[in-house]
Each structure stands twice: as structure tokens, then as C-alpha cells.
FIZAFI-399605 format. One record per residue: x, y negated, z negated of N, C-alpha, C in turn. Coordinates in pm, whole numbers, plus 50000, padded with zeros to 5 digits. Example, Ala and Ser with C-alpha at 12.3 -4.5 7.8 and 13.67 -1.06 7.14 Angstrom:
BEGIN
513195056949220512305045049220513205033049220 512855022549292513675010649286512904999749213 
//
This chain:
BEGIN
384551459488584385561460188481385231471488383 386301479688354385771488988278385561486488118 384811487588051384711486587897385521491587833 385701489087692386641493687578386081512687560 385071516287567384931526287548385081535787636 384991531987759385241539387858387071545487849 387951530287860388991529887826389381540787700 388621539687611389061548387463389091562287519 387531567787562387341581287629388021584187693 388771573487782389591581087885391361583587797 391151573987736392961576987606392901591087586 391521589187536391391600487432391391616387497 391121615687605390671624787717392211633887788 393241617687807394441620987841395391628487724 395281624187593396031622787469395541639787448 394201644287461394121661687412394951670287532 394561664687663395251670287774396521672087764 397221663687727398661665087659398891670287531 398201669287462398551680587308398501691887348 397221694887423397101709787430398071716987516 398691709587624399681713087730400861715587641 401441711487580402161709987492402191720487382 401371724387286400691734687235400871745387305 400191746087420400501759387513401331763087555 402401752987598403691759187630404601762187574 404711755087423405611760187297405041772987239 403801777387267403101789787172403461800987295 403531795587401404081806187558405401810887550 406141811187464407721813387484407991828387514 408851833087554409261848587583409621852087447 409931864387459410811872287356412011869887420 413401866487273414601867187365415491877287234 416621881287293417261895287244417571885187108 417221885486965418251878886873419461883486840 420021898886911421121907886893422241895286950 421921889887035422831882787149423191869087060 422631864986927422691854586878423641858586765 424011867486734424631870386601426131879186613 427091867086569428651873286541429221888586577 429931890686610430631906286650430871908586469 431481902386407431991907486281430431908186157 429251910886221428261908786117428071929886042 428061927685920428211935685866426841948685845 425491939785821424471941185833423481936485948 422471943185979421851935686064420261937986012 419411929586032418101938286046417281928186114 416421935186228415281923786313413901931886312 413031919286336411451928786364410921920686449 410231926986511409081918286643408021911886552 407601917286459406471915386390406131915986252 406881904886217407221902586066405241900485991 404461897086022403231900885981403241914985940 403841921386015403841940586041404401942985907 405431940885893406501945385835405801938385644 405831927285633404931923585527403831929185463 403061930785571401811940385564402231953885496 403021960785511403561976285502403991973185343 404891959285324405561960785203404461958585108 403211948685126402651949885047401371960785003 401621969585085400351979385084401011990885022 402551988784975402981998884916402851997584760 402332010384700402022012784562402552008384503 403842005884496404822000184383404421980384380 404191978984488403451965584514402261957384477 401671966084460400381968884405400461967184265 401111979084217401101977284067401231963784010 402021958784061402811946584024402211932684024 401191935584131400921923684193399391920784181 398841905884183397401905184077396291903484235 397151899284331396611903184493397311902984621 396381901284707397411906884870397121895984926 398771889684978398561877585063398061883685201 397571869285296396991871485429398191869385522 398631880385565400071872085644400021875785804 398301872685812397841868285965398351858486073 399031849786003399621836586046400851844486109 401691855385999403341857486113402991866586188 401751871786237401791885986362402111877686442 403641886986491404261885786633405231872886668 405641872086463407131861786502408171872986450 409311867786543410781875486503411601871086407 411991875786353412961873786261414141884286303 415721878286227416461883386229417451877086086 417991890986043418841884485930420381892585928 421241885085900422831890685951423391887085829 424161899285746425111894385688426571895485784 427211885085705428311885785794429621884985668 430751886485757432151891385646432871875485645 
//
């Protein structure tokens, strides 16, 4: 008969096997066009692959600086997309 702990180890064993599967395949996604997501009548458009990128740039600019008492870490968004549409 197997014991309670054995039993636990093995929960516990199945339960990371599945987080991490899970984890991995939502963090696996493709790039998809966001052009294809947004209205014919949108007035503005603007997208980036790499909104970390783009953050990074704004805050390393002088006028930014002046202003500002420090520099966030925006390690966390390298290599999410964004897209923003005005529309009429």
C-alpha cells in the first residue's frame, strides 16, 4: 500500500508537470500581424515588437532624465507587442 507521502510526492510531482507545461506553452506563442486586428477606418496607428525597446529609448532620452529622480527596469516587457489605434 502506498503511504501518504509517497502519494503527496507523487501530487506534487504531477501538479509542477502541469504548471510548467502550461507555462511553456502560453510563454511559446507566435508573433501574429496586430495590423489584421484593427478597423479599416483607424486614423492613427502605431505597433512595436518590443515595447521594453521602445521604453528603454524614451527613458534614456535627456529630456527624461531631467525630469525624472530614476530609471525604471522595463526588463519584464522585452519582446511584448503592443498596438494602439485611434479610430474615427
Amino acid at each position: 500500500m502506498i503511504d501518504y507521502r509517497e502519494r503527496a510526492l507523487r501530487l506534487l510531482l504531477i501538479f509542477t508537470a502541469s504548471a510548467a507545461a502550461v507555462v511553456f506553452v502560453s510563454c511559446a506563442s507566435e508573433r501574429i500581424d496586430l495590423r489584421t486586428l484593427v478597423p479599416a477606418e483607424t486614423i492613427v496607428y502605431l505597433e512595436t515588437d518590443n515595447l521594453g525597446h521602445i521604453l528603454n529609448l524614451i527613458t534614456e532620452n535627456e529630456n527624461f532624465r531631467k525630469f525624472s529622480t530614476s530609471k525604471p527596469d522595463f526588463s519584464a516587457l522585452e519582446g511584448i507587442q503592443v498596438a494602439i489605434a485611434v479610430i474615427d
